[in-house]
Structures are given as C-alpha cells and as structure tokens.
C-alpha positions as CSV (number, residue, x, y, z in Angstrom):
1,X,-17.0,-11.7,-20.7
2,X,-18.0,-15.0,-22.3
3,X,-17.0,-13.7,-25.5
4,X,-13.4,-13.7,-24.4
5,X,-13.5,-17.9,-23.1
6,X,-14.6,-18.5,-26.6
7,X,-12.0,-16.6,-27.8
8,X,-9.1,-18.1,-25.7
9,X,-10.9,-21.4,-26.7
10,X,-10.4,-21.0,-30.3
11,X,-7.2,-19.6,-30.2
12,X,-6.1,-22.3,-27.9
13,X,-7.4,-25.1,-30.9
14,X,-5.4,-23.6,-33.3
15,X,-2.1,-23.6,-31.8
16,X,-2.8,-27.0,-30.7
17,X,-3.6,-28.1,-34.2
18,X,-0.7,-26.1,-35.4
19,X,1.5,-27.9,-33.3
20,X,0.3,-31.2,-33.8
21,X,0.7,-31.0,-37.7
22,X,3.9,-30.0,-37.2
23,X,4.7,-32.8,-35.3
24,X,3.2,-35.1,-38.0
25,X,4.4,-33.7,-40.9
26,X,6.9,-36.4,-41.8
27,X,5.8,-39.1,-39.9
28,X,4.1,-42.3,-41.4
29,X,0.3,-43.0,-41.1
30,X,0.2,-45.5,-38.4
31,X,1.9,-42.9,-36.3
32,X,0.1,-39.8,-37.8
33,X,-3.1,-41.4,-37.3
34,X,-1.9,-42.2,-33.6
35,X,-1.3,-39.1,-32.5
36,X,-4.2,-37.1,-33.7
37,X,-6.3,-39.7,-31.8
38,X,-4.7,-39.0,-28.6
39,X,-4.5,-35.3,-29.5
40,X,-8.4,-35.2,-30.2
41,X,-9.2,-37.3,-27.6
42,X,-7.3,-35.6,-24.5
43,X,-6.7,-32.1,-26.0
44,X,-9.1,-31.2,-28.9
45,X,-12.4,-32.9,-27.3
46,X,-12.6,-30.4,-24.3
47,X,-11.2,-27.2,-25.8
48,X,-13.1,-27.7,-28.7
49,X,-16.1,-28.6,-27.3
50,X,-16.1,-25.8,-24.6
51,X,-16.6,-22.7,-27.0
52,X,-18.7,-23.9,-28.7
53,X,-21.0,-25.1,-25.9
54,X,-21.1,-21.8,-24.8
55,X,-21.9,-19.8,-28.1
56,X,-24.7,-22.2,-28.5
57,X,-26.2,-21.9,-24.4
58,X,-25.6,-18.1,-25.5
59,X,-27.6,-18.4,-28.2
60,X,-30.4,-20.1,-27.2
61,X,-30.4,-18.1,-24.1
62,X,-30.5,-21.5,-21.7
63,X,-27.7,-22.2,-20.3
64,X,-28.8,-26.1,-19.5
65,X,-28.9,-26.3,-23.4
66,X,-25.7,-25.3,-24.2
67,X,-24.4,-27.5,-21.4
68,X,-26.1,-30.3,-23.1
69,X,-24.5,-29.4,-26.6
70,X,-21.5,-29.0,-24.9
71,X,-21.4,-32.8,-23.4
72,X,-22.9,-34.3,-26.7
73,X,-20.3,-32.9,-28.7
74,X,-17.5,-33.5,-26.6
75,X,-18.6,-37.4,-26.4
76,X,-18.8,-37.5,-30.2
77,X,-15.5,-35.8,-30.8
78,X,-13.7,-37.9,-28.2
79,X,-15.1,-41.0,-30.2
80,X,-13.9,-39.6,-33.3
81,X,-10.3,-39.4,-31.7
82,X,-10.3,-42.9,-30.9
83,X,-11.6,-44.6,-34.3
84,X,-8.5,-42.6,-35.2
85,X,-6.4,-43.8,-32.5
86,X,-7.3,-47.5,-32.4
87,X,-7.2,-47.3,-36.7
88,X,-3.8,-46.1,-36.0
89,X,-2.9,-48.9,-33.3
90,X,-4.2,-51.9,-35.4
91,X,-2.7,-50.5,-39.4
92,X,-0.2,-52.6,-40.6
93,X,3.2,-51.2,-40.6
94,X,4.0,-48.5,-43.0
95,X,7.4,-47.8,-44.3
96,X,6.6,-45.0,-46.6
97,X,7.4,-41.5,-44.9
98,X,5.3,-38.4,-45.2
99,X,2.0,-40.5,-47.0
C-alpha cells in the first residue's frame, strides 16, 4: 500500500518538473531562477520529500526515522528553493532570452 504513495509521489514530481521547464524554457535567468524557487519551495519540497521519507522509515523499519528524514530533507530542499528564489529576486536584469 505504501508502495503506491511513493509511486503517486514520484510521478507527481515529474509532471511538476515537466511542467515547470516548460514554462521556463524561453524565459531569462532572473525569471527562470524565480520560478524554480517558488516551485521547489511550495511544490517540490513536500512532494519530494514525502516518498522518500517513507522508503527510508520503510527501510529502516521505524517509522519515527523516516519521519525525521522526511522533515530534514524537506527543510533542506525548501532552503535550496529560496537561495534560488532570492538569487533570482536580487540578479541584475537580464535581457538575453533563453540563457
């Protein structure tokens, strides 16, 4: 049964991150950078995080642990989005498209 969450998960992560590079694909830095920020931080971090909590508790066979991994990860991944979103906010305005 768990098997199936981590499944919808990580099928969930790729569309997302299929969708967002769409988005992106011909928009400059400042904005590309912008967006994945946000898109880590509100989408990604959670989703992300979530499978991969679990496979791990699984794994271990604790469920405390995984829950653990689960909240250290998504706090890592959700600082990771905004380094990207605040190096996005402060860049200098690009007028070069698709670089």
């Amino acid at each position: 049964m768990s098997i199936g969450f981590v499944a919808l998960g990580v099928i969930v992560t790729l569309i997302i991150v299929c969708m967002v590079y769409a988005i992106c694909r011909e928009k400059p830095i400042k904005e590309k950078l912008i967006i994945w920020g946000l898109t880590m931080m509100i989408v990604l971090a959670p989703v992300l995080s979530w499978p991969i909590g679990i496979l791990f508790g699984i794994s271990q066979g604790d469920g405390f642990a995984g829950a653990a991994f689960m909240i250290i990860m998504f706090i890592c991944l959700f600082l990771f989005g905004l380094i990207l979103l605040l190096a996005g906010v402060f860049r200098k305005k690009s007028h070069d498209i698709g670089s």
